[in-house]
C-alpha angles and dihedrals in degrees: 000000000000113000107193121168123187138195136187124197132179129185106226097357100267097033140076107355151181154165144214151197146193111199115193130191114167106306096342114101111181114178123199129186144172144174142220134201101226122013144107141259092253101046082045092045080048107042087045092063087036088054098041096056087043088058092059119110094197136040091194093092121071103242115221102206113196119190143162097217114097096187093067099030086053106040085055097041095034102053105239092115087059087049086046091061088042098062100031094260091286109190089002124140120204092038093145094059091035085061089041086051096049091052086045103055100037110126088011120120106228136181112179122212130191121213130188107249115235106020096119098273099157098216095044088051088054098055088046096059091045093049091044084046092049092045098055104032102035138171072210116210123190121262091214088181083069112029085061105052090048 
């Protein structure tokens, strides 16, 4: 089994943002971390899941996702994502990353977990300091999903 936990952060939402990740297999732990200029906490939640799975190297392990962002957690386990397609995204932000998500995980096996930010999960806090660091200290890259549709 794959363990991955993400975090998003945004100073100022939009603003500065990050995101980061902590990506465990047996006893390999790999992070990974970036940051944009202007963006928000969901597009950075988001963009952190889309940029883990893109990471992996097998499809042939089940992935356990665990994230603090209910907007992204609930929108995957409880099927609005699946309503979203069907209607063409109609009203939807983050299109752009949503389409992304649903290139990227497909043949993957993934369970989605939420966990509650800040309650002293070490992996979680660890996502969370690389993405505030990120977002403070760049290199800041542009989010062009969002800058275009200011």
């Amino acid at each position: 089994m794959i363990v991955i936990h993400t975090d998003g952060s945004a100073l100022g939402n939009p603003g500065p943002g990050g995101y980061g990740i902590v990506l465990r297999f047996g006893d390999k732990v790999k992070e990974l971390s970036a940051g944009f200029r202007n963006t928000t906490n969901n597009r950075m939640e988001l963009l952190a899941i889309i940029v883990a799975i893109k990471s992996l190297k097998t499809k042939k392990y089940p992935v356990h996702i665990y994230s603090d962002s209910k907007y992204v957690v609930d929108s995957i386990t409880k099927g609005w994502l699946s309503n979203w397609v069907k209607k063409g995204f109609k009203g939807k932000k983050n299109v752009d990353l949503w389409k992304q998500y649903l290139e990227v995980s497909q043949g993957y096996d993934l369970k989605f977990h939420w966990v509650k930010g800040h309650a002293g999960n070490p992996d979680n806090e660890r996502c969370d300091q690389l993405a505030v660091f990120k977002a403070e200290n760049g290199p800041h890259a542009i989010d062009e999903g969002f800058e275009k549709n200011i």
